[in-house]
Chimera marker file (.cmm) of the C-alpha trace (Angstrom):
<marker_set name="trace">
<marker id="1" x="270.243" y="214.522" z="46.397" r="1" g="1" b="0" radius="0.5"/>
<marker id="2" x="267.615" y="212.405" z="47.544" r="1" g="1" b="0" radius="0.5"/>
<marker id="3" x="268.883" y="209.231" z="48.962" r="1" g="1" b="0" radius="0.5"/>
<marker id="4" x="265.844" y="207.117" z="48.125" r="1" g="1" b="0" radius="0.5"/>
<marker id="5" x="266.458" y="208.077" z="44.311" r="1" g="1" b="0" radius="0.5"/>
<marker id="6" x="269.729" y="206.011" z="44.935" r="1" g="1" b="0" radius="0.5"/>
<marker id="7" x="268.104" y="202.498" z="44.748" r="1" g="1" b="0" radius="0.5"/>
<marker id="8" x="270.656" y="199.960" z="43.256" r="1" g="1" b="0" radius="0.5"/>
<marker id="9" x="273.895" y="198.929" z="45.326" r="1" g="1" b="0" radius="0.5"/>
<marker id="10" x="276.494" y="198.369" z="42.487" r="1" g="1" b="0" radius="0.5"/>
<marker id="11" x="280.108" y="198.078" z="43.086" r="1" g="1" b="0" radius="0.5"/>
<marker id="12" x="282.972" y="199.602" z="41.322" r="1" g="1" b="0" radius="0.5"/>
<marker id="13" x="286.368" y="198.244" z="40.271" r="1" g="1" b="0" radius="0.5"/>
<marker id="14" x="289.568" y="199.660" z="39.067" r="1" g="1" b="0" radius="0.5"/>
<marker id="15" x="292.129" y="197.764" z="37.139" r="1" g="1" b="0" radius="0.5"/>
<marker id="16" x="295.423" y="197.581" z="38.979" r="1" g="1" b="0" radius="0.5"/>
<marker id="17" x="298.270" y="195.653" z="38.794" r="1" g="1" b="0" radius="0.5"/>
<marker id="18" x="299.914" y="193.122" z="41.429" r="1" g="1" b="0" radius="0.5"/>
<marker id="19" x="302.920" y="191.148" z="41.675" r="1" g="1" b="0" radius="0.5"/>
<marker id="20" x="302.478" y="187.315" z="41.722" r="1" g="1" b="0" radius="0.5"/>
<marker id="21" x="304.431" y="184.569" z="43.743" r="1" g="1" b="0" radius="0.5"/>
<marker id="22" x="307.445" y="184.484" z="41.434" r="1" g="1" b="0" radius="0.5"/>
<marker id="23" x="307.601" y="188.491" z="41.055" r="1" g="1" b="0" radius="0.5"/>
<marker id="24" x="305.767" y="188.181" z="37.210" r="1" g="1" b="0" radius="0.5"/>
<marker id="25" x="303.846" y="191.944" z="37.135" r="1" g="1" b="0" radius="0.5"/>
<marker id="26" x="299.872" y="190.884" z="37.281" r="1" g="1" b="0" radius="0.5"/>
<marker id="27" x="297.145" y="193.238" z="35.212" r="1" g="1" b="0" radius="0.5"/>
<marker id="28" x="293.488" y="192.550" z="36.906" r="1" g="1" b="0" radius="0.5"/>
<marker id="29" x="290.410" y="193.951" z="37.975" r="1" g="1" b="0" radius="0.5"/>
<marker id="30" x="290.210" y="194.436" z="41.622" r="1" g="1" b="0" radius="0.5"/>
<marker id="31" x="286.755" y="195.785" z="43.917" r="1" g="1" b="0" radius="0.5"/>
<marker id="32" x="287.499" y="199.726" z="44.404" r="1" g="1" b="0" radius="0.5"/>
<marker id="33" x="284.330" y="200.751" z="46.103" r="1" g="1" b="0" radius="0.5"/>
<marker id="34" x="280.731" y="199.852" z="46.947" r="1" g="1" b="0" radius="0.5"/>
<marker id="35" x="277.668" y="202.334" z="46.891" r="1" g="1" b="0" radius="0.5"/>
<marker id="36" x="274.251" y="203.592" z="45.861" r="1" g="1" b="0" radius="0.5"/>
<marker id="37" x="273.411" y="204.428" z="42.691" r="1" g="1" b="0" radius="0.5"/>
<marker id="38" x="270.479" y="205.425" z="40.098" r="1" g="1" b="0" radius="0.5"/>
<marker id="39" x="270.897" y="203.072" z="37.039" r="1" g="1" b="0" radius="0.5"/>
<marker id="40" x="269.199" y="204.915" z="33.949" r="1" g="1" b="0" radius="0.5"/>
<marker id="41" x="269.246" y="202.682" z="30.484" r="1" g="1" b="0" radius="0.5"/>
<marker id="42" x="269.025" y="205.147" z="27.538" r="1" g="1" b="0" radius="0.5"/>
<marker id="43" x="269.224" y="202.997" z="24.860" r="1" g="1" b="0" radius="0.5"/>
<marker id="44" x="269.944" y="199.468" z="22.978" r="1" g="1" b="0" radius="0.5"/>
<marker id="45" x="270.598" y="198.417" z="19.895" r="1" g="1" b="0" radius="0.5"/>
<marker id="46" x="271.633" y="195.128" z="17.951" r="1" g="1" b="0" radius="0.5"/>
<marker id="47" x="273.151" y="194.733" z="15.152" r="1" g="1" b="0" radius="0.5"/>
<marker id="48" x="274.994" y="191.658" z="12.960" r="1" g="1" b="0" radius="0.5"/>
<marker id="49" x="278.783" y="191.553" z="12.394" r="1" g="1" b="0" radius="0.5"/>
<marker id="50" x="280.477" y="188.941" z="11.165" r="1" g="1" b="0" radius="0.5"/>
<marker id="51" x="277.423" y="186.723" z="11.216" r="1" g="1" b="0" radius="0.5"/>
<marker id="52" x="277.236" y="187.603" z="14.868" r="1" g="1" b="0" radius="0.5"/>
<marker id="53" x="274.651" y="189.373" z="16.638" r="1" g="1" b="0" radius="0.5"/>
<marker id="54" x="276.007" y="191.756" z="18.796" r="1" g="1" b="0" radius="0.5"/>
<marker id="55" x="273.908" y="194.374" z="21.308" r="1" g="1" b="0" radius="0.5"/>
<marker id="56" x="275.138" y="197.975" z="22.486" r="1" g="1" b="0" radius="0.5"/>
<marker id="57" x="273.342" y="199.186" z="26.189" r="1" g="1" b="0" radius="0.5"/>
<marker id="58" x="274.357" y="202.436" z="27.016" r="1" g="1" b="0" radius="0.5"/>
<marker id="59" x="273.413" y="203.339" z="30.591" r="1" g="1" b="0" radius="0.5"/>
<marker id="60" x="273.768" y="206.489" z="33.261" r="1" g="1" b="0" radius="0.5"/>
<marker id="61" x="274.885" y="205.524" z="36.493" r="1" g="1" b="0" radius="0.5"/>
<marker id="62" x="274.188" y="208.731" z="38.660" r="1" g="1" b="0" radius="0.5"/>
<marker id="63" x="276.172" y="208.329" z="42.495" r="1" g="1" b="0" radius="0.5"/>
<marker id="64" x="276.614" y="210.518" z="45.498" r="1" g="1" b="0" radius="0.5"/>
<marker id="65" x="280.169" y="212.911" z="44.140" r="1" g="1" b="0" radius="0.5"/>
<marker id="66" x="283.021" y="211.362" z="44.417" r="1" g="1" b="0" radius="0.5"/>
<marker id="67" x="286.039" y="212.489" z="42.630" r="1" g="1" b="0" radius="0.5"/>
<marker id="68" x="287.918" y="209.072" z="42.943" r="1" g="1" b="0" radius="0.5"/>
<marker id="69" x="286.186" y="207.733" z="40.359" r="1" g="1" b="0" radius="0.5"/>
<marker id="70" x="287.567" y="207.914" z="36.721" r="1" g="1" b="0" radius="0.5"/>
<marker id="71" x="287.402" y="207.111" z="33.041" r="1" g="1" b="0" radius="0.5"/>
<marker id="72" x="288.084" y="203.217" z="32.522" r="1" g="1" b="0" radius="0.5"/>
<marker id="73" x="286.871" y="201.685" z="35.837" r="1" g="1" b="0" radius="0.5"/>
<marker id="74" x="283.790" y="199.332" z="35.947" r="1" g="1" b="0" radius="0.5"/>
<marker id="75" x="280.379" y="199.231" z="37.275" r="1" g="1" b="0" radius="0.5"/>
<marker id="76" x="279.231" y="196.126" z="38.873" r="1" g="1" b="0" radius="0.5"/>
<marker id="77" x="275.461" y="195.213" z="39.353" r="1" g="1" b="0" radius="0.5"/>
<marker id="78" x="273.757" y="191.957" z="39.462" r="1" g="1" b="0" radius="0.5"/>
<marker id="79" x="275.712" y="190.441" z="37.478" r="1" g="1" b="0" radius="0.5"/>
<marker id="80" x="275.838" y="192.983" z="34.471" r="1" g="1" b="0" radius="0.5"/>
<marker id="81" x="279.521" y="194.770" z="33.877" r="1" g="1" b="0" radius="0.5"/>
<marker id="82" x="279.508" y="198.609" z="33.006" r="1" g="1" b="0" radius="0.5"/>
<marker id="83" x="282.100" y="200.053" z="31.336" r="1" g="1" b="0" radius="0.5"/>
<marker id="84" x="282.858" y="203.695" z="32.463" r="1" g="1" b="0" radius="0.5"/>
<marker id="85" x="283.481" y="206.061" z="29.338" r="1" g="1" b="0" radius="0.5"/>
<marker id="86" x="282.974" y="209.199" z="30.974" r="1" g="1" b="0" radius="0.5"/>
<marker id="87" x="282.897" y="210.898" z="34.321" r="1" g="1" b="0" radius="0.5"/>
<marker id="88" x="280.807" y="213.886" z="34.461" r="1" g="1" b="0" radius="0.5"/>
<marker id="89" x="281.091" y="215.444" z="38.329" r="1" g="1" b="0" radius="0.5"/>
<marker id="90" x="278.612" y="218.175" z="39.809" r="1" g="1" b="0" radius="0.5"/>
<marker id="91" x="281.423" y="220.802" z="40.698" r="1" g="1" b="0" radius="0.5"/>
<marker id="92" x="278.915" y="223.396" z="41.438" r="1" g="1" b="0" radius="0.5"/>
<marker id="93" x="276.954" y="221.789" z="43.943" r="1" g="1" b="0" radius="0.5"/>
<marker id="94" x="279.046" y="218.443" z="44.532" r="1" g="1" b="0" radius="0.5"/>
<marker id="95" x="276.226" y="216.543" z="45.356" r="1" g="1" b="0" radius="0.5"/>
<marker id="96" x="276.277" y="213.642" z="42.132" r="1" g="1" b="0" radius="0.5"/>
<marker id="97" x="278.581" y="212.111" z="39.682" r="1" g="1" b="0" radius="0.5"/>
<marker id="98" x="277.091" y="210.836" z="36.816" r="1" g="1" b="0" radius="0.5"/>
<marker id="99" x="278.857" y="207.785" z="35.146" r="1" g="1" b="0" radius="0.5"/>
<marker id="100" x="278.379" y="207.574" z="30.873" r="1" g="1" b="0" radius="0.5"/>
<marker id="101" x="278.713" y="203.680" z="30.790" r="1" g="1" b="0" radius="0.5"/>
<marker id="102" x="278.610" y="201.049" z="28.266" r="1" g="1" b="0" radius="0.5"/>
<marker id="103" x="277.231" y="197.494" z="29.219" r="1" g="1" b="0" radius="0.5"/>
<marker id="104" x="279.831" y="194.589" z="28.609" r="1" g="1" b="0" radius="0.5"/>
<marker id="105" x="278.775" y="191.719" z="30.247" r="1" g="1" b="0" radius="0.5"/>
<link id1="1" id2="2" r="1" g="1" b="0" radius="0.2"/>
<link id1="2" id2="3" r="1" g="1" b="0" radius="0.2"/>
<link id1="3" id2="4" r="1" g="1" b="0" radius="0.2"/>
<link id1="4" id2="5" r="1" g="1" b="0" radius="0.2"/>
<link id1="5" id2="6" r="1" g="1" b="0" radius="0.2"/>
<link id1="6" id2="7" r="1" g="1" b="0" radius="0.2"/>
<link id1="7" id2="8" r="1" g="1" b="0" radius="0.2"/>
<link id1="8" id2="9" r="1" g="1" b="0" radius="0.2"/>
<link id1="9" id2="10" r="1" g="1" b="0" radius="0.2"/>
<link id1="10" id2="11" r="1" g="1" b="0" radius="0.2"/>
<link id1="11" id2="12" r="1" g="1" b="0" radius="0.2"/>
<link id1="12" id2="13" r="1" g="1" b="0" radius="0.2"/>
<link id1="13" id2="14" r="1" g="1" b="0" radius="0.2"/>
<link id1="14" id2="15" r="1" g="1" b="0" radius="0.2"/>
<link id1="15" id2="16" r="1" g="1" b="0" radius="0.2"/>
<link id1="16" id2="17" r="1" g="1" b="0" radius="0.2"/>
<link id1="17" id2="18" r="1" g="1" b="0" radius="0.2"/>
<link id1="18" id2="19" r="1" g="1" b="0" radius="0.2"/>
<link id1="19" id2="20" r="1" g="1" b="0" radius="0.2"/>
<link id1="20" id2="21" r="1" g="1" b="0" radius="0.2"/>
<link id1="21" id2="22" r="1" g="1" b="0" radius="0.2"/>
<link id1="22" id2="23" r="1" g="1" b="0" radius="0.2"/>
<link id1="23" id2="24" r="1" g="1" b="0" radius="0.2"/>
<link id1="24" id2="25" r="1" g="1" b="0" radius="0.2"/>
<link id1="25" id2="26" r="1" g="1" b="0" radius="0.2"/>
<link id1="26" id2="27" r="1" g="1" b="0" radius="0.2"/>
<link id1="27" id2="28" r="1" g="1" b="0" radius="0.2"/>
<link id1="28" id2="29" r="1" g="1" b="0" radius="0.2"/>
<link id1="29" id2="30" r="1" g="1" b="0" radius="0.2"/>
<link id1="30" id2="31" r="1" g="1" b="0" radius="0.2"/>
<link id1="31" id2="32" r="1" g="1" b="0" radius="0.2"/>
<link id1="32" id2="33" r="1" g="1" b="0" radius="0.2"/>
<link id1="33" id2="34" r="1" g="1" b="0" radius="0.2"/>
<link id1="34" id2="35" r="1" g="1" b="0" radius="0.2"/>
<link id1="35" id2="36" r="1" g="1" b="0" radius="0.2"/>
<link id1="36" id2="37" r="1" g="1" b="0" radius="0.2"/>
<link id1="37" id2="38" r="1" g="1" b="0" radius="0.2"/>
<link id1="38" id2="39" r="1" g="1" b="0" radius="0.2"/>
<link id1="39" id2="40" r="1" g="1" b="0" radius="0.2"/>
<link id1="40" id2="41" r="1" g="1" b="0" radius="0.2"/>
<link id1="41" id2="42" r="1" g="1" b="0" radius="0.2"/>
<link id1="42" id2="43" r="1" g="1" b="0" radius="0.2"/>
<link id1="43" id2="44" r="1" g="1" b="0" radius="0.2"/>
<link id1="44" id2="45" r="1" g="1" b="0" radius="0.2"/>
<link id1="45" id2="46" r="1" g="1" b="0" radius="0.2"/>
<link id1="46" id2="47" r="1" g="1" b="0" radius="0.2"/>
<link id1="47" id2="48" r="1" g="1" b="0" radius="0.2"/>
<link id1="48" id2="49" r="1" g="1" b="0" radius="0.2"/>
<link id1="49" id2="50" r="1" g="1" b="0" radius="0.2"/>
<link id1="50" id2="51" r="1" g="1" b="0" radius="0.2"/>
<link id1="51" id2="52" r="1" g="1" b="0" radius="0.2"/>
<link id1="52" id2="53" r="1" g="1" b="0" radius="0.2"/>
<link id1="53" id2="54" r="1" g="1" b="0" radius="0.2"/>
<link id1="54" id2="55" r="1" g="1" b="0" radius="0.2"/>
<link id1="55" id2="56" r="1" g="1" b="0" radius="0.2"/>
<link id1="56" id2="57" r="1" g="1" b="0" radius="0.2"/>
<link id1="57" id2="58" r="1" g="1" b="0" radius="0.2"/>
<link id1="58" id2="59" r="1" g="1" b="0" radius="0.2"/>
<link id1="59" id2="60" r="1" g="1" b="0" radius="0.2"/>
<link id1="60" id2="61" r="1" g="1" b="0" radius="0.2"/>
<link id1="61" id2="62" r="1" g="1" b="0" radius="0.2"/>
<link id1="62" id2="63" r="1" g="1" b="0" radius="0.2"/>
<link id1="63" id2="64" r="1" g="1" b="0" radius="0.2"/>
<link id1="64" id2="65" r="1" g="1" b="0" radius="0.2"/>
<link id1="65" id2="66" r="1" g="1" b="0" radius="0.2"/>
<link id1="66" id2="67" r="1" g="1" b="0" radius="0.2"/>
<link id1="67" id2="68" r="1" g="1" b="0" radius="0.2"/>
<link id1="68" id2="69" r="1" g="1" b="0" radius="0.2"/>
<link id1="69" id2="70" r="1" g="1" b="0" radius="0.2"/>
<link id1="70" id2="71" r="1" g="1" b="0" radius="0.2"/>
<link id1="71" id2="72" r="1" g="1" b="0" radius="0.2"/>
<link id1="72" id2="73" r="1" g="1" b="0" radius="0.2"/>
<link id1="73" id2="74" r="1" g="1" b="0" radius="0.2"/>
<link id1="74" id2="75" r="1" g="1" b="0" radius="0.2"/>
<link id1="75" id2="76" r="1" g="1" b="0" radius="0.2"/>
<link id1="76" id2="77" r="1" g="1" b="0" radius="0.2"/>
<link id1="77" id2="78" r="1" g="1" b="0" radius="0.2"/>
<link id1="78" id2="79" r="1" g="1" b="0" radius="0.2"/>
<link id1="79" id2="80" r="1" g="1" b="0" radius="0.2"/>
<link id1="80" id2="81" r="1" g="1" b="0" radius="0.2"/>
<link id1="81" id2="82" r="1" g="1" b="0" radius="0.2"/>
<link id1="82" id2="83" r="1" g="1" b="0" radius="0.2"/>
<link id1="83" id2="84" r="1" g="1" b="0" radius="0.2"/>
<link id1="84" id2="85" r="1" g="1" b="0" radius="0.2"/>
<link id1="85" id2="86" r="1" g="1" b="0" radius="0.2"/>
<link id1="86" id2="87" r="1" g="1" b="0" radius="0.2"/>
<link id1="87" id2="88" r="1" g="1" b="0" radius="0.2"/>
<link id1="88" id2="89" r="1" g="1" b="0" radius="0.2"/>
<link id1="89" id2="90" r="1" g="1" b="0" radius="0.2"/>
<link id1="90" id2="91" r="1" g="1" b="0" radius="0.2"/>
<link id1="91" id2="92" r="1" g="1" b="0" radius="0.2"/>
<link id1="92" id2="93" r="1" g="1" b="0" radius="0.2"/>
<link id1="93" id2="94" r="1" g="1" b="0" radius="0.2"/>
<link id1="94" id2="95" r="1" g="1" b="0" radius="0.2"/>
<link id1="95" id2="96" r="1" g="1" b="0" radius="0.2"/>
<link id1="96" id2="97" r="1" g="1" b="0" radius="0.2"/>
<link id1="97" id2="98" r="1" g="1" b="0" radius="0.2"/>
<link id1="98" id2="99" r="1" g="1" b="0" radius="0.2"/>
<link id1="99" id2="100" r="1" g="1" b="0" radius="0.2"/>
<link id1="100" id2="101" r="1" g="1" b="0" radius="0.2"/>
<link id1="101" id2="102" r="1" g="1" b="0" radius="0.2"/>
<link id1="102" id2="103" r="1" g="1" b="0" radius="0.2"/>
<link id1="103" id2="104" r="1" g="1" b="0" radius="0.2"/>
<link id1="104" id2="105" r="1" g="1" b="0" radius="0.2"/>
</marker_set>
């Protein structure tokens, strides 16, 4: 894989869960990783519901392979949160990972 393909440093994040100072179980995101990545946008839509406009961005993140990364973890870039919904890893050359994401914020 060409590294200069690999333009946009994003960082991924992993929900986990901590204790707090009185021992209560705490569910938040926490940073995972940071690396290079392609971001690809293939497609947008809005649409009204509930008298509400709401938009859909579906993206493909494509990173060096790396099988730590899984289903449910977010992509981080510039402010924008990705959603991962699906993991698709290069086993016969293992050199990408492409992430199926949904933009959330």
């Amino acid at each position: 894989m060409q590294a200069g393909l690999l333009n946009s440093r994003v960082e991924i994040w992993h929900f986990s869960e901590t204790t707090d100072e009185v021992g209560a179980t705490v569910q938040q995101w926490a940073f995972f990783l940071r690396l290079w990545a392609n971001i690809r946008h293939l497609s947008g839509s809005q649409a009204m519901k509930s008298d509400t406009l709401t938009e859909t961005v579906k993206a493909s993140i494509r990173i060096r392979f790396n099988e730590r990364i899984t289903t449910g973890m977010q992509v981080r870039y510039r402010g924008e949160i990705y959603q991962v919904d699906a993991v698709l890893h290069d086993f016969t050359k293992k050199t990408y990972t492409d992430l199926v994401c949904v933009k959330v914020g």
